[in-house]
C-alpha positions in Angstrom: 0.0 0.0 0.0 1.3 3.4 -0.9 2.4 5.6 2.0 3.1 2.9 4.7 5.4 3.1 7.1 7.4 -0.1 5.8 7.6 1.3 2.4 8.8 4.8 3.8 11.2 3.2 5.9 12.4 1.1 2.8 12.7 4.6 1.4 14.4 5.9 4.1 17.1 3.4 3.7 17.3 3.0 -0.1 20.2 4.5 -2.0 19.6 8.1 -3.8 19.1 8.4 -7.1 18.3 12.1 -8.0 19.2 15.2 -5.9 18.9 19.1 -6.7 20.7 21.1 -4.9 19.9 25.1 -4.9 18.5 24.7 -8.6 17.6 28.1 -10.2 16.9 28.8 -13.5 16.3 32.2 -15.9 14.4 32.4 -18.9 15.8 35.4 -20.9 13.6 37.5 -23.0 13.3 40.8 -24.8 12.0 42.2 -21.7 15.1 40.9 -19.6 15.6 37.9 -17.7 12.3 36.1 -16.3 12.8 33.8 -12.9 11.3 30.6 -13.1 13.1 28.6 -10.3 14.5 29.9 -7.6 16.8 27.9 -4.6 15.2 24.3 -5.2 16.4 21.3 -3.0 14.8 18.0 -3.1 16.2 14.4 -3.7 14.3 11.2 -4.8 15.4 8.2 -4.2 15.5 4.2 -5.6 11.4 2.6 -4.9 10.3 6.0 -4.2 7.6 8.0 -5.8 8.3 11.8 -4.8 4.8 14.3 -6.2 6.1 17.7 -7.2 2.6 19.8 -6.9 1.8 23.3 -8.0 -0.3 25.6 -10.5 0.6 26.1 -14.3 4.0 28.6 -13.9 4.5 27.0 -10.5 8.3 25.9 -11.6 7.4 22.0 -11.2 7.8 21.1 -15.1 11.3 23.0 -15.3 12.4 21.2 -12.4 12.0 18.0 -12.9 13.1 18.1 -16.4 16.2 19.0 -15.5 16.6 15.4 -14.2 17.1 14.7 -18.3 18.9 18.0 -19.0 16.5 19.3 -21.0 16.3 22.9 -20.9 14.7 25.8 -23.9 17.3 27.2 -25.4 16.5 30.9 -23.8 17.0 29.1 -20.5 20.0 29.7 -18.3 20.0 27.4 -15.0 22.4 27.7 -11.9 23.0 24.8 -9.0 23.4 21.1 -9.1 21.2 18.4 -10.8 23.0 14.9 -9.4 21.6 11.4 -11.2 23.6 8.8 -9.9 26.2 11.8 -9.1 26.7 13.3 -12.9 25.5 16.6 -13.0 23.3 16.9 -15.2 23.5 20.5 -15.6 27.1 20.2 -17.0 26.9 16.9 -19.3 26.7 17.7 -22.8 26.8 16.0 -26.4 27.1 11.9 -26.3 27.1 11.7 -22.0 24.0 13.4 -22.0 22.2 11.2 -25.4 23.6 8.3 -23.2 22.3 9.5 -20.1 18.7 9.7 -21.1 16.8 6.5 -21.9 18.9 4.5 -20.0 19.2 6.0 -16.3 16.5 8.4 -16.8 13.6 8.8 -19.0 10.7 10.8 -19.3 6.7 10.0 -19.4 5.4 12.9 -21.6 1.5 14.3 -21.1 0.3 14.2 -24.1 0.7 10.6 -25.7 -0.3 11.9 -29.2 2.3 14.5 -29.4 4.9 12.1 -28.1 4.6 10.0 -30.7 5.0 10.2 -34.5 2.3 9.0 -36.0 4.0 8.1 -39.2 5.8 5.0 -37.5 4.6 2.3 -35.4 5.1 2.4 -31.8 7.0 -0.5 -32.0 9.7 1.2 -34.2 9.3 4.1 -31.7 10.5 1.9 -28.9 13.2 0.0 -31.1 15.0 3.6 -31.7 15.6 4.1 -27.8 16.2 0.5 -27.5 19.1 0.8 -30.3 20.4 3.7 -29.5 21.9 2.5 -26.3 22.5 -1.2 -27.4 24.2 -2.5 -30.0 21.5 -5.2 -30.8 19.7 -6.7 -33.8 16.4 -5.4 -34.8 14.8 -8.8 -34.0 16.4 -8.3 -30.5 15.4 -4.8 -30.0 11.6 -6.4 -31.0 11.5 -8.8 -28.8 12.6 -6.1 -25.4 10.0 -3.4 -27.7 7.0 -6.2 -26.9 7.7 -7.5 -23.6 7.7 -3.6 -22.5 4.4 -3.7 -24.5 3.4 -6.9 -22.5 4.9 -5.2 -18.9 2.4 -2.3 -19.3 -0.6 -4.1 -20.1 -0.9 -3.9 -23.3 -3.0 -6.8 -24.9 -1.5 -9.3 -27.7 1.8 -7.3 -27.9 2.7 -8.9 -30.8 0.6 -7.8 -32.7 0.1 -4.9 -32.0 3.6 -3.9 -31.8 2.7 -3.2 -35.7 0.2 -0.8 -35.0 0.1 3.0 -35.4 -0.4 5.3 -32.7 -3.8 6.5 -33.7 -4.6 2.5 -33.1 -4.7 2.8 -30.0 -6.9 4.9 -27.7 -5.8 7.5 -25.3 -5.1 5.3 -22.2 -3.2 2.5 -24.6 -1.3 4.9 -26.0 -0.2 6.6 -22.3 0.5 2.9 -22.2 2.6 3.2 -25.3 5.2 6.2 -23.8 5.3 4.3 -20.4 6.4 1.2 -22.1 9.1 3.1 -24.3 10.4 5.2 -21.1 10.8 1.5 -19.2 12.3 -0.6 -22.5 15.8 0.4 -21.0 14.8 -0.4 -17.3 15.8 3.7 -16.4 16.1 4.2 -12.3 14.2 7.2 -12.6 11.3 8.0 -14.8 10.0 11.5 -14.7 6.4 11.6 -15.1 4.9 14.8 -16.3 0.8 14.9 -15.8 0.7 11.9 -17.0 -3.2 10.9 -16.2 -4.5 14.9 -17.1 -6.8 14.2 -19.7 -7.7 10.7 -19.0 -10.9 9.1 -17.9 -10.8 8.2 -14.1 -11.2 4.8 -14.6 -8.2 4.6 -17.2 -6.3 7.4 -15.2 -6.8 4.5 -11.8 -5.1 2.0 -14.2 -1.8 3.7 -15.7 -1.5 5.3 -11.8 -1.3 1.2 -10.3 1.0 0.6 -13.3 3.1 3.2 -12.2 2.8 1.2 -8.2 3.7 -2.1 -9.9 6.5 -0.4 -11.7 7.9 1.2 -8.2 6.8 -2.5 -6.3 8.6 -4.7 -9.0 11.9 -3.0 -10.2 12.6 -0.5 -8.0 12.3 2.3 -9.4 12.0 5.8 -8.5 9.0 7.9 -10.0 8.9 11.9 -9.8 5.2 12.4 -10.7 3.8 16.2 -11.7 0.6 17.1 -11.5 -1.9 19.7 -10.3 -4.4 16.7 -9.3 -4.3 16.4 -5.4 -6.3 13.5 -6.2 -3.8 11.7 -8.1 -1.2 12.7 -5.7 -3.2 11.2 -2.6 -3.7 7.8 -4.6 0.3 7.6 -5.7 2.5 9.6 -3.2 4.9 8.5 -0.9 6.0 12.1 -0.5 4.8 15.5 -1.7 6.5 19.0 -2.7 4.5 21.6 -3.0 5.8 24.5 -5.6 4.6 27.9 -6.0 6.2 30.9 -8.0 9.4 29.0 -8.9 10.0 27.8 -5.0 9.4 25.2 -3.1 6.8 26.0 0.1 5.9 22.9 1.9 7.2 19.2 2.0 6.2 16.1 3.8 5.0 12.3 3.2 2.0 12.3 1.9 -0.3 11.0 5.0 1.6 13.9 7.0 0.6 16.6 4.2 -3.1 15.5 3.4 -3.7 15.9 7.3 -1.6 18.1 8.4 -0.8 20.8 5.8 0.9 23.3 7.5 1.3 26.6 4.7 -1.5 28.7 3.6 -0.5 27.7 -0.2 -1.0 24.2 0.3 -4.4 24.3 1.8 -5.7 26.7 -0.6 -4.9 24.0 -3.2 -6.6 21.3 -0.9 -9.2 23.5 -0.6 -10.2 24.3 -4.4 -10.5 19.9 -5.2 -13.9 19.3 -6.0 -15.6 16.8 -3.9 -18.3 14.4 -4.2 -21.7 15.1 -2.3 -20.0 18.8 -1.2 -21.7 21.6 -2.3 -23.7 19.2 -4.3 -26.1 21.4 -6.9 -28.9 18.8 -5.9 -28.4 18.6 -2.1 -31.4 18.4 -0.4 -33.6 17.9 -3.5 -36.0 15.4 -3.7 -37.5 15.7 -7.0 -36.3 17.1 -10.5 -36.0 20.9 -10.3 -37.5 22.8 -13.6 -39.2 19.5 -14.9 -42.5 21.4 -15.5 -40.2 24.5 -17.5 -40.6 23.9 -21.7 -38.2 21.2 -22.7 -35.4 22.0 -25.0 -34.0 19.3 -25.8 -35.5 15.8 -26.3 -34.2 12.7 -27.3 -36.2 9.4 -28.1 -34.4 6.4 -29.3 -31.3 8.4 -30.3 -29.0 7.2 -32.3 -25.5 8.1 -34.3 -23.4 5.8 -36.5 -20.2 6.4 -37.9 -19.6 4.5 -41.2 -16.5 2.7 -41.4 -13.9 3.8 -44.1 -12.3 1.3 -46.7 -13.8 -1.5 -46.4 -14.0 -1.2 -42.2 -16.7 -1.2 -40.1 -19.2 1.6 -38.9 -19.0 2.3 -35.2 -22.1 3.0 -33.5 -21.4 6.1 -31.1 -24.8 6.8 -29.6 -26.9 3.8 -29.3 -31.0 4.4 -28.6 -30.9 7.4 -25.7 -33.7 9.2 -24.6 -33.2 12.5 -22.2 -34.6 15.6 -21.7 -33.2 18.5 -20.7 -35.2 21.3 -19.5 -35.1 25.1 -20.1 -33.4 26.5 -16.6 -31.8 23.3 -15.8 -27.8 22.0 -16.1 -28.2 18.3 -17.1 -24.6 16.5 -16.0 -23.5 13.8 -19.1 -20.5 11.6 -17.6 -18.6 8.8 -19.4 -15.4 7.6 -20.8 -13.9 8.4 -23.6 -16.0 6.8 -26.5 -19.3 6.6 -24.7 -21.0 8.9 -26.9 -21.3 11.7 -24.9 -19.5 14.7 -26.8 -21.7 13.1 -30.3 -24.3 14.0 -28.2 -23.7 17.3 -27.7 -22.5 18.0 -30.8 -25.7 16.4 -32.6 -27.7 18.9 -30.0 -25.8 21.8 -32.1 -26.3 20.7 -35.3 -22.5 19.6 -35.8 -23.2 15.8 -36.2 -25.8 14.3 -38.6 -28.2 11.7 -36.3 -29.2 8.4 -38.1 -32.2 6.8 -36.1 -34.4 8.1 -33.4 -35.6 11.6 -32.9 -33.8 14.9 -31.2 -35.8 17.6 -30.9 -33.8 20.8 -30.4 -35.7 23.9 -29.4 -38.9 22.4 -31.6 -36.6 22.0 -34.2 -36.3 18.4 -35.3 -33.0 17.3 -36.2 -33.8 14.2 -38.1 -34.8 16.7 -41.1 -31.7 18.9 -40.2 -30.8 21.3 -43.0 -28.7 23.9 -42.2 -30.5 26.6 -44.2 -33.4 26.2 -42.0 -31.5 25.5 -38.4 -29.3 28.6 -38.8 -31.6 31.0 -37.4 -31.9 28.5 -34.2 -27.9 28.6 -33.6 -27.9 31.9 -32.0 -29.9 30.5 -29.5 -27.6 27.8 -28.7 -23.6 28.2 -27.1 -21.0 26.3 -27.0 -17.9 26.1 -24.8 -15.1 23.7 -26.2 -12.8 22.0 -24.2 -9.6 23.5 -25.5 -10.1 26.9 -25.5 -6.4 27.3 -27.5 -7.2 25.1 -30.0 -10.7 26.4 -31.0 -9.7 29.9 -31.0 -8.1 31.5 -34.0 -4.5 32.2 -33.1 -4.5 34.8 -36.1 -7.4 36.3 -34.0 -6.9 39.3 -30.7 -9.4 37.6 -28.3 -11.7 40.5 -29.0 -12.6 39.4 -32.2 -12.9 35.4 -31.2 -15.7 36.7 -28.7 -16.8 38.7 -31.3 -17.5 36.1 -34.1 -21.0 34.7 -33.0 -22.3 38.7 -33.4 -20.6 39.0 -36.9 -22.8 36.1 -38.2 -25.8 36.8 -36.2 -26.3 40.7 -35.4 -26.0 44.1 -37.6 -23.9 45.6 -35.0 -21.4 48.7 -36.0 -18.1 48.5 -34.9 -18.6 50.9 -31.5 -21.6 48.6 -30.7 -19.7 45.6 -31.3 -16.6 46.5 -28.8 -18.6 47.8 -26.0 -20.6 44.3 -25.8 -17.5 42.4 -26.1 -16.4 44.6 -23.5 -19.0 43.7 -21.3 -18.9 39.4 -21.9 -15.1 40.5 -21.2 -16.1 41.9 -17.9 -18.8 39.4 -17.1 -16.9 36.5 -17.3 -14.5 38.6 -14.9 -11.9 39.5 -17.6 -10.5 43.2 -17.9 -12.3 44.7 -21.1 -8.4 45.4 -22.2 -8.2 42.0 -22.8 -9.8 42.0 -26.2 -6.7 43.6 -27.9 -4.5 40.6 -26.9 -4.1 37.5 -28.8 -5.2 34.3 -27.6 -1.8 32.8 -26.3 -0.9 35.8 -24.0 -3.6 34.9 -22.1 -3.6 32.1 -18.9 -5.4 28.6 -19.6 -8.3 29.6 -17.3 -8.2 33.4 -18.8 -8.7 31.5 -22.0 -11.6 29.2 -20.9 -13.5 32.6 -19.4 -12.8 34.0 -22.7 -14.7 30.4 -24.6 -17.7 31.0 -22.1 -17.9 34.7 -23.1 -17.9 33.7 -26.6 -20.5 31.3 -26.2 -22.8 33.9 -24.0 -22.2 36.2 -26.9 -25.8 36.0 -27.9 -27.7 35.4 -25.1 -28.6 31.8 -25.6 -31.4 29.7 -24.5 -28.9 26.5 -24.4 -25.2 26.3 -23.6 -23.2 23.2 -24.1 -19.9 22.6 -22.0 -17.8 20.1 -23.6 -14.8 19.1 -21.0 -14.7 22.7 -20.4 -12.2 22.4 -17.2 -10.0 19.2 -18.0 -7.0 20.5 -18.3 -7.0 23.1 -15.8 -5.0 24.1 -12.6 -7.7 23.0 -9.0 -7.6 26.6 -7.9 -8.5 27.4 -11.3 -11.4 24.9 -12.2 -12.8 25.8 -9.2 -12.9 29.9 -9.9 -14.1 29.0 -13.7 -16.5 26.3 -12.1 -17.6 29.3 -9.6 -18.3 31.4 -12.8 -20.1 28.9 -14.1 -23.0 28.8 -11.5 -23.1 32.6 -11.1 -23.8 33.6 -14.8 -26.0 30.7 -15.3 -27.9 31.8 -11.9 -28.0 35.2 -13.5 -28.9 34.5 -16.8 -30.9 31.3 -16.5 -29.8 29.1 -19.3 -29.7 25.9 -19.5 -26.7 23.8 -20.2 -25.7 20.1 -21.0 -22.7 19.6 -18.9 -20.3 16.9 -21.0 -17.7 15.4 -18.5 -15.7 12.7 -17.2 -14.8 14.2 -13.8 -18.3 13.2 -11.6 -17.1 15.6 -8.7 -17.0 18.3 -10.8 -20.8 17.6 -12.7 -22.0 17.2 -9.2 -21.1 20.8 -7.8 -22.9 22.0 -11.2 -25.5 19.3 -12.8 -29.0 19.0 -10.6 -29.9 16.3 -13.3 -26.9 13.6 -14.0 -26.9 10.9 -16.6 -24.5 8.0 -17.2 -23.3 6.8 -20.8 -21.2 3.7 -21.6 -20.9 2.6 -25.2 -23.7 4.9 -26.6 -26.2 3.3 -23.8 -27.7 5.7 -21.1 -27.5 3.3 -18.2 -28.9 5.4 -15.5 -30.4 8.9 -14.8 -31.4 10.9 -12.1 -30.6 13.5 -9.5 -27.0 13.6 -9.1 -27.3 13.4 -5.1 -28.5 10.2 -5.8 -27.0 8.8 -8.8 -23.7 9.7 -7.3 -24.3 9.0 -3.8 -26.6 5.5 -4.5 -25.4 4.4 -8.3 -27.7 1.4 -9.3 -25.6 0.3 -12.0 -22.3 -1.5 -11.8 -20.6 0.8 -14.4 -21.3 4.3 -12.3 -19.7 2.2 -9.2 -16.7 1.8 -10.9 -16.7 5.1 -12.3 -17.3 6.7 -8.5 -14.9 3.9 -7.2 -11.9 5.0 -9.9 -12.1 8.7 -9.0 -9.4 9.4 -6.6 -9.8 11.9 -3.9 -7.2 14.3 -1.8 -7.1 11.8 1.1 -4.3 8.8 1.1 -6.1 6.7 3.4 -9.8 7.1 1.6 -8.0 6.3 -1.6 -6.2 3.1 -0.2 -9.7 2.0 0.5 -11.3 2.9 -2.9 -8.8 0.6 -4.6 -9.4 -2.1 -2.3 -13.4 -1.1 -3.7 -11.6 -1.2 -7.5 -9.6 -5.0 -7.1 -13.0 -5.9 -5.6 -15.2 -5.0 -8.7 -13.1 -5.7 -11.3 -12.9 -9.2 -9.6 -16.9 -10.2 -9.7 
């Protein structure tokens, strides 16, 4: 069990295998020399798995990859980075290319950018394999599959072949665990590794990353703003802020016992299941005799399948309702259906059996020409505010886009209402004549929601809207959330795989697994009381920011996944 006291003695005694000593690093720009880290001192060492914590800017990524040397080029770094006692810092050229891979090696966040999708992840893992070894390529296959085979990775040998986008997100985290272990590394540097995955498939590659530390010994420095996470993995936590480290202590010690004001801010923003609950103390549906908006019966989308492949069917005979007022919560995994669901609501995705009705409008007999005029009546919030705004854009005229298309405004009309989404969604009105990446992750969310408020509409639909986002910060967007749709009354359809956070929102949850709604209700009760076996895994797979709770939920996990 992570956190005892016989694996933190074993710690105690076990020999070191990282250690930073007063670390600090500049980042020089035009505007002169920016300070990123500043007097860092922690160690790690062999079986332990050391949590560096922190916002976005908090310093924790340019720590820890400083384990591997890697550095930007407009980076300048002072102090002592010891693996096995090489400084890092200093190694250059062929010590550093033979450093990597083989003593260290590094679990990236994002799988797909990792890897090249142009080869298979089998010659992926070869080329760190060979680069260290002088080995055949039949050799270097055979170490590429059993690393396949060591992360869980069904029928390696077959798969080995495949191409990245063969794989789905969790298989391919799979995929860059199993390349960062092929050389059996002492440290592996884990950066958000389980951000954007479902819980369920985030509670797997988290007791992969166990058995790795339990079977071989190695040391694992995890980063992540997930409290969750760090409760369910941690022997031991630092705690970052502004370049410097501000608290540190095992993980039992800092759950319970946090002792600066920094640390139990950040325990302070995690959402919780059944705290502020949006449906505490309800005991029916609120709104359910307000005009429905949106109405499904027997809903269904199918994908055809390409060249000769099959068709996939993503949504699979749903019926729902979502009232006008109301914030219905939809939770799954990845590939239940729920974001086709939303985007079928908008108009984006053609349905193919069933009926949606959408505002009276019935989508079976979509035609653009005739559902325009309904669009401005309906909002949408993306979940990657950076990727769906136009980067050629100032964020003035992103927010400004839905008013271009659907109001005759002049141009001193148009910037004093973006001024005043700017200022509702608690964004300076000077904001507008930046461009989208000079603004914050979170300031870029507000800016989505502004967008999508734009034009007053009777229907908003939230797709992952706070995934990838800092606690502190969720929960200030989350906050924003309620307010403006208090104010304003909308209703929303709430897409999401994190249940804590649908249940501070959603009054009305349902729960989709492969297209099927499996169960529907309040979300005090579906969350508290789930009926079906799937939403007990799902509530049973979310981790929360307490080690000992967690220890028991995973007992929960072994135990369903074993009937």
């Amino acid at each position: 069990m992570t956190n005892s006291p016989i694996l933190n003695s074993e710690a105690a005694a076990a020999p070191e295998v990282l250690r930073i000593e007063d670390l600090n690093i500049d980042f020089v720009t035009d505007a002169g020399a920016v300070p990123a880290v500043r007097g860092v001192d922690l160690s790690v060492k062999a079986g332990e798995i050391l949590a560096i914590v922190g916002e976005s800017g908090s310093g924790k990524s340019v720590t820890a990859r400083t384990a591997l040397g890697i550095l930007a080029e407009n980076g300048a770094s002072r102090g002592g980075v010891y693996l096995n006692g090489k400084n890092m810092l200093t190694l250059r050229g062929h010590e550093l290319r033979a450093t990597r891979g083989r003593d260290v090696a590094m679990v990236f966040q994002e799988p797909s950018t990792a890897l090249n999708p142009v080869y298979t992840v089998g010659w992926q893992i070869m080329e760190g394999i060979r680069a260290h070894n002088k080995i055949s390529k039949k050799d270097a296959k055979a170490r590429a599959i059993e690393a396949m085979r060591q992360v869980g990775i069904p029928d390696p040998e077959a798969r080995v072949d495949y191409y990245p986008h063969q794989f789905s997100g969790g298989q391919k985290q799979r995929v860059v665990i199993a390349a960062a272990l092929a050389l059996k590394p002492e440290l592996i540097v884990a950066d958000e590794p389980t951000t954007a995955l479902d819980v369920t498939v985030q509670a797997e590659i988290l007791q992969l990353l166990r058995d790795l530390r339990d079977e071989l010994g190695t040391a694992i420095v995890i980063i992540t703003h997930n409290m969750g996470v760090v409760a369910d993995i941690a022997d031991r936590v630092i705690v970052m802020n502004q370049g410097q480290i501000v608290e540190q202590a095992p993980a039992i010690e800092l759950f319970e016992s946090p002792q600066e004001d920094y640390t139990k801010s950040l325990l302070a923003a995690v959402p919780h299941l059944g705290r502020e609950s949006a449906s505490a103390g309800l005991v029916e549906r609120p709104n359910q005799d307000a005009p429905v908006l949106v109405e499904a019966q027997g809903l269904k989308v199918h994908f055809p399948g390409r060249m000769g492949a099959a068709g996939f069917t993503a949504v699979n005979e749903v019926d729902l309702k979502i009232h006008a007022g109301e914030v219905y919560g939809l939770v799954g995994e990845s590939g239940s259906g729920k974001t086709t669901i939303g985007r079928s609501i908008a108009g984006l995705n053609r349905i193919t059996g069933g009926s949606l009705k959408v505002l009276g409008y019935e989508m079976a007999q979509f035609k653009e020409r005739t559902f325009k005029p309904l669009r401005e009546q309906i909002g949408f919030v993306f979940q990657d505010p950076a990727a769906s705004f136009n980067p050629h854009l100032t964020v003035g005229e992103c927010v400004a886009e839905p008013l271009q298309v659907h109001r005759d405004l002049n141009p001193v009309q148009n910037r004093a209402k973006v001024g005043e989404l700017l200022e509702a969604v608690q964004l300076p009105a000077g904001f507008a004549n930046r461009y989208p990446h000079e603004l914050s992750g979170g300031q870029r969310q507000r800016a989505s929601l502004a967008r999508a408020l734009a034009l007053d509409p009777k229907l908003l639909i939230a797709d992952e809207p706070t995934s990838a986002l800092d606690v502190s910060v969720q929960a200030k967007v989350l906050e924003l959330f309620r307010e403006l749709q208090a104010e304003l009354g909308f209703a929303a359809l709430f897409v999401s795989h994190d249940l804590a956070v649908v249940d501070q929102l959603a009054t009305w949850v349902g729960v989709l697994f492969r297209g099927q709604l499996l169960e529907e209700g309040l979300g005090s009760k579906v969350l508290a009381n789930p009926q079906h076996e799937y939403t007990q895994r799902l509530i049973a797979s979310l981790p929360v920011p307490d080690p000992r709770e967690q220890a028991q939920r995973r007992k929960l996990i072994e135990q369903l996944n074993a009937s």
